[in-house]
N, C-alpha and C positions, 0 to 999 in steps of 0.2 A: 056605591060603585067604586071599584078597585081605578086608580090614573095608571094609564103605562107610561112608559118614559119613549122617546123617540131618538133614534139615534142616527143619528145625520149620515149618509151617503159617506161626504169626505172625510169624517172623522172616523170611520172604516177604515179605507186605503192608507190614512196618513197612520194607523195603527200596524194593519199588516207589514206597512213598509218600513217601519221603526223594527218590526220582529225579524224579519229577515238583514236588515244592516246586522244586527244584534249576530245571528246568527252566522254570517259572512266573515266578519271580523275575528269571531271565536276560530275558525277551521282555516280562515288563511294562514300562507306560510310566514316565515318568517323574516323582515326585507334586508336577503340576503344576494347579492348578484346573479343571475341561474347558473345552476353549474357547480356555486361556492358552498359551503358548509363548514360553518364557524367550527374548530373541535377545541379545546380548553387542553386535551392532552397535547396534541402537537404543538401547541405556544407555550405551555407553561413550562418555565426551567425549572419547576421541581418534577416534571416527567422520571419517570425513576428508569435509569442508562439501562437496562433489557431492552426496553422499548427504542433505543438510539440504535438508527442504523451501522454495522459493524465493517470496516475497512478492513478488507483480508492480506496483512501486510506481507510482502516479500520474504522468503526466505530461503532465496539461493542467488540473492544477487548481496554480494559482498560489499559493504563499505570501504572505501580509502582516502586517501590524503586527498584534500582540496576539495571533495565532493561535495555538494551543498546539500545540506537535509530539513527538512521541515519538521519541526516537530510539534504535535500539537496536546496541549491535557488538556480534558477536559475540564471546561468552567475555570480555567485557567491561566486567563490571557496573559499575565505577566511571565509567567514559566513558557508558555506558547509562542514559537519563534523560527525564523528561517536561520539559518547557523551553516557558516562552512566548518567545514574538518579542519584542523590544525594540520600543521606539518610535522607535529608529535605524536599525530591518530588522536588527537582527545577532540572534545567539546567542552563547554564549560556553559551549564544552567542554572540560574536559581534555587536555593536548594540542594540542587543535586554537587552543584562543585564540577569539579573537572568529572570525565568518564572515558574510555577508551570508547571510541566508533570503530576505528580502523582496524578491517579484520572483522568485521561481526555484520552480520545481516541486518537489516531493518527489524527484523520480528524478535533475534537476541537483544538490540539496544532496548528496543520496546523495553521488553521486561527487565533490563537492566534498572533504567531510568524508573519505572515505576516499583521498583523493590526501594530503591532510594529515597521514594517520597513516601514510603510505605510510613515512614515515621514524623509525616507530618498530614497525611490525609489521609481517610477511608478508601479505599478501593481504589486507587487512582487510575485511569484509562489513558492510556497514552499511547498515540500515534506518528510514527516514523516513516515520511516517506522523503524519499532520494527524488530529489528536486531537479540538479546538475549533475551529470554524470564526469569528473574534470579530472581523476588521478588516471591513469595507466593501467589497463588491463589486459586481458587475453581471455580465451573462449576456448571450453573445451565440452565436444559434444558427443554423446553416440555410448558405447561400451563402455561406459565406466562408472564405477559407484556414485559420483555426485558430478554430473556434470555442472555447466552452467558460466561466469564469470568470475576470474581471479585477480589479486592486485597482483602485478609484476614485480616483487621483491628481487633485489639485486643477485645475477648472476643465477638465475633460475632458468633450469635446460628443459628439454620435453621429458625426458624421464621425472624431473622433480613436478613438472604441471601433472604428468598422468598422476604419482604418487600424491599430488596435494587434492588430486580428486578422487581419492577412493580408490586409485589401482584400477585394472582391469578386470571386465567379468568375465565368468566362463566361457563366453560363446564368442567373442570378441577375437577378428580376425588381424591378430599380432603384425601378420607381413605387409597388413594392406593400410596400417596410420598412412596420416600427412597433416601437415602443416599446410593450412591456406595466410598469405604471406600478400599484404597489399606495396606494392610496387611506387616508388615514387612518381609514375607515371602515369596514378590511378590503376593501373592493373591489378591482377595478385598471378602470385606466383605460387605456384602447387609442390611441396618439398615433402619427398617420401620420406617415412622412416618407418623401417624394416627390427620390433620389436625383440623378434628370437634371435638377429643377428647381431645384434648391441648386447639380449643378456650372455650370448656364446664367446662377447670378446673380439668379433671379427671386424664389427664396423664403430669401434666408441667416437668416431669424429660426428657419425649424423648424428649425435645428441648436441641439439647447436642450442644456440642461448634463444629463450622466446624474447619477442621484441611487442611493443605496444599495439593491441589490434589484431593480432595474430590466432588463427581461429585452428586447434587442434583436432582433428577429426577420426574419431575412433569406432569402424563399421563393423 
């Protein structure tokens, strides 16, 4: 006669319950906060810069004297620095030596400064933004080839602002400029100037000198 073997009640359940922990542990997630998910590309600094989000830098607001600019390269902290403008328009970085800022846009320094390290790193990324706005400007808006902000170089009238922005376009109503002009007493003051009668010779006094702040307007 064949013995069977007998197997206890508890030693069932205390098997089923060992298969399913087994089972539970394999399909849980992973103990990460809810919400979070760990990604190895966003932390690792060898990420390859496509993947780094892109600063679309400036390029119609002009740099000048005293401005404070930020400039940042990547992986770079020692080159990477807050820097005012000299009163000669230069900067002076690491590497790069002196460079003219004054006169040139955030997006021209950009590529200036990174052509310069061109011969000491791969690809270099560099970012330029205008931190303190501190030298003297003017504003010219509306019909003309390149509006936008100017530094106020000495002795410069409204005909040399409209000229330093591109001239007037075709459709641009010549008689109707003006100068908007803030007032030492918080106000502004609204100062026509009459285009076709300045180039005819009749009125050359309303070509007056721009002053700091002064907002051109060309409809």
């Amino acid at each position: 006669m064949k013995s069977s073997t007998i197997v206890s009640p508890t030693f069932c359940l205390f098997a089923a319950l060992l298969i399913v922990g087994n089972i539970w542990g394999q399909g849980s997630p992973s103990n990460q906060p809810d919400g979070q998910t760990q990604s190895s590309a966003s932390t690792d600094p060898s990420t390859p810069s496509s993947t780094r989000p892109k600063v679309r830098s400036d390029d119609t607001y002009v740099i000048g004297d005293a401005d404070v600019l930020s400039i940042s390269v990547w992986k770079e902290p020692d080159i990477s620095k807050q820097i005012p403008v000299r009163s000669d328009g230069k900067i002076s970085l690491p590497l790069v030596g002196d460079i003219q800022a004054t006169g040139e846009t955030p997006l021209q320094l950009e590529r200036a400064i990174a052509e310069k390290l061109k011969g000491y790193m791969t690809d270099p990324e560099v970012t330029v933004i205008v931190e303190q706005i501190n030298s003297p400007k003017y504003n010219i808006f509306g019909q003309v080839g390149r509006p936008g902000s100017f530094i106020i170089t000495a002795g410069i009238t409204v005909m040399d602002a409209i000229a330093a922005a591109g001239g007037l376009r075709d459709f641009a109503k010549k008689k109707g400029i003006y100068i908007l002009r803030q007032s030492p007493g918080g106000g502004v003051t609204k100062i026509p100037f009459n285009y076709d009668k300045f180039i005819k010779g009749k009125d050359p006094s309303q070509n007056i000198p721009i002053m700091p702040h002064d907002t051109i307007v060309v409809p």
